[in-house]
C-alpha positions in Angstrom: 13.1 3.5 -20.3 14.6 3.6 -17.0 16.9 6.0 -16.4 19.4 5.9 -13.8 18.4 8.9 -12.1 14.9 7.0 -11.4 17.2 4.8 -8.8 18.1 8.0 -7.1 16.7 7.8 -3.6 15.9 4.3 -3.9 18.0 3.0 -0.5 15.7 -0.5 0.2 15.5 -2.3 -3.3 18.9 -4.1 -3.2 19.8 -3.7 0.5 18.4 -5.4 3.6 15.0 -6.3 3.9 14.1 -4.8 7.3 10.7 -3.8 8.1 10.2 0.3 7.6 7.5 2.4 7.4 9.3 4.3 4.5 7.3 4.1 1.3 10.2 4.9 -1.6 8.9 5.8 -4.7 10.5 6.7 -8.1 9.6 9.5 -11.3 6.8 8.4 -14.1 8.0 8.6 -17.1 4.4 8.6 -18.1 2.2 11.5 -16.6 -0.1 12.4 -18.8 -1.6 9.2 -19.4 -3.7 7.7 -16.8 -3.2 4.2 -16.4 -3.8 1.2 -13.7 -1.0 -0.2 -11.2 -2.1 -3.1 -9.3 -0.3 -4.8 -6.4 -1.6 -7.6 -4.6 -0.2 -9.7 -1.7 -2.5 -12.6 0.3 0.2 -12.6 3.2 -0.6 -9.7 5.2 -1.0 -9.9 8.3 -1.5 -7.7 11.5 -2.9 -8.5 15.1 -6.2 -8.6 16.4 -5.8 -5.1 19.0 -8.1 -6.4 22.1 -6.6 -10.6 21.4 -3.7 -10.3 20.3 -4.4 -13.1 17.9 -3.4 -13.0 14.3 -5.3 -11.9 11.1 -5.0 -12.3 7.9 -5.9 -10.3 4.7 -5.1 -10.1 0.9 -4.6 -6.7 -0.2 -5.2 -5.2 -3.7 -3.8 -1.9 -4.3 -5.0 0.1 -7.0 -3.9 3.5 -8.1 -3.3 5.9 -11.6 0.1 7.5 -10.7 0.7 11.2 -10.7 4.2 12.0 -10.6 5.3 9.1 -8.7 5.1 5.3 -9.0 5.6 3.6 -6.1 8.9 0.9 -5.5 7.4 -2.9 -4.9 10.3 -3.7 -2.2 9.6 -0.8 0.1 5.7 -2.1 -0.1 6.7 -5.1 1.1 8.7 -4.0 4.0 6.3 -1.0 5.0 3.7 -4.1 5.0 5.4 -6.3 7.3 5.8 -3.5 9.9 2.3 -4.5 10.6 3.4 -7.9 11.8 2.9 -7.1 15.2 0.7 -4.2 15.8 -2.5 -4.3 16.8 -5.2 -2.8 14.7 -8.7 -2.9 13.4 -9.4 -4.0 9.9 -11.2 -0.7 9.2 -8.4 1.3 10.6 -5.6 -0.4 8.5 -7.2 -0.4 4.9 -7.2 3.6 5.9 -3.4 3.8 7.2 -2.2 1.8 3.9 -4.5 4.4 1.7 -3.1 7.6 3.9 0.6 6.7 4.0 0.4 5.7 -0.1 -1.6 8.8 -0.9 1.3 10.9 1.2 4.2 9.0 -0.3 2.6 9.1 -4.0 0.1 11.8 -4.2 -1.9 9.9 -7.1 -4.6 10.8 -9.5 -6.7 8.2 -7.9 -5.9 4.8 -5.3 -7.6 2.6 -3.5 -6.8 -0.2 -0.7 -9.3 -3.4 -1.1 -8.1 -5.6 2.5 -10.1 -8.6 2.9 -9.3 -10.4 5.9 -9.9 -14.0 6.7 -13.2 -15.9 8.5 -12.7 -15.3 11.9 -15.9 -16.3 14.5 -17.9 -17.2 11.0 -17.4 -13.7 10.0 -15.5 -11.9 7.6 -14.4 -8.4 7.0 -13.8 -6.7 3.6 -12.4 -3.2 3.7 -12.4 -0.9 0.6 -10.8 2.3 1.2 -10.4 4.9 -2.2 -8.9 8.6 -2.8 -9.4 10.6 -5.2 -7.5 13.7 -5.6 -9.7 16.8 -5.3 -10.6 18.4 -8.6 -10.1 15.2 -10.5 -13.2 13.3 -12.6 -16.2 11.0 -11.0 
């Protein structure tokens, strides 16, 4: 179960909800099985970098946890601090997957973005790691 050393270092889940580029994660009690986490949001948003104008995406996140499972709350916030930056699809999908792969250093993760119609086209990213040495 949870212990309450797994809240140590937890400073965003029960305090403000400020955006922060700070991923928080917390210890798996679990690491020598591989199993699934999946996170999904359809509210993301960022900014179109040339227009300005907004853009849209759900986001799946998938990843097998090494040592680390990552806290929902400091998703969310980390999230919103692309509100109001201006960035290409392709370019995002591979932030989310670098800063998640730094904060959690998983077995295995991948970032599916896949932003909203915009000028009749739309834009699916899928972005994976997988740590070196591990299996195909």
């Amino acid at each position: 179960m949870t212990d309450e050393s797994d809240l140590e270092g937890l400073s965003v889940l029960g305090g403000a909800s400020v955006p922060t580029r700070k991923l928080e994660t917390f210890p798996n009690h679990h690491p020598g099985r591989e199993y699934m986490v999946t996170l999904t949001t359809d509210e993301f948003t960022c900014l179109c970098p040339k227009t300005g104008q907004p853009d849209f995406a759900a986001l799946t996140i998938e990843y097998v946890p090494g040592e680390r499972i990552l806290e929902s709350k400091s998703l969310k916030l980390y999230l919103w601090t692309f509100r109001n930056e201006g960035v290409f699809h392709e370019h995002v999908a591979n932030r989310i997957l670098d800063d998640l792969v730094d904060a959690l250093e998983p077995l295995w993760c991948r970032v599916l973005a896949d932003f909203g119609i915009r000028g009749g086209i739309s834009i699916s990213v899928d972005a994976e790691y997988r740590r070196p040495g591990g299996e195909d």
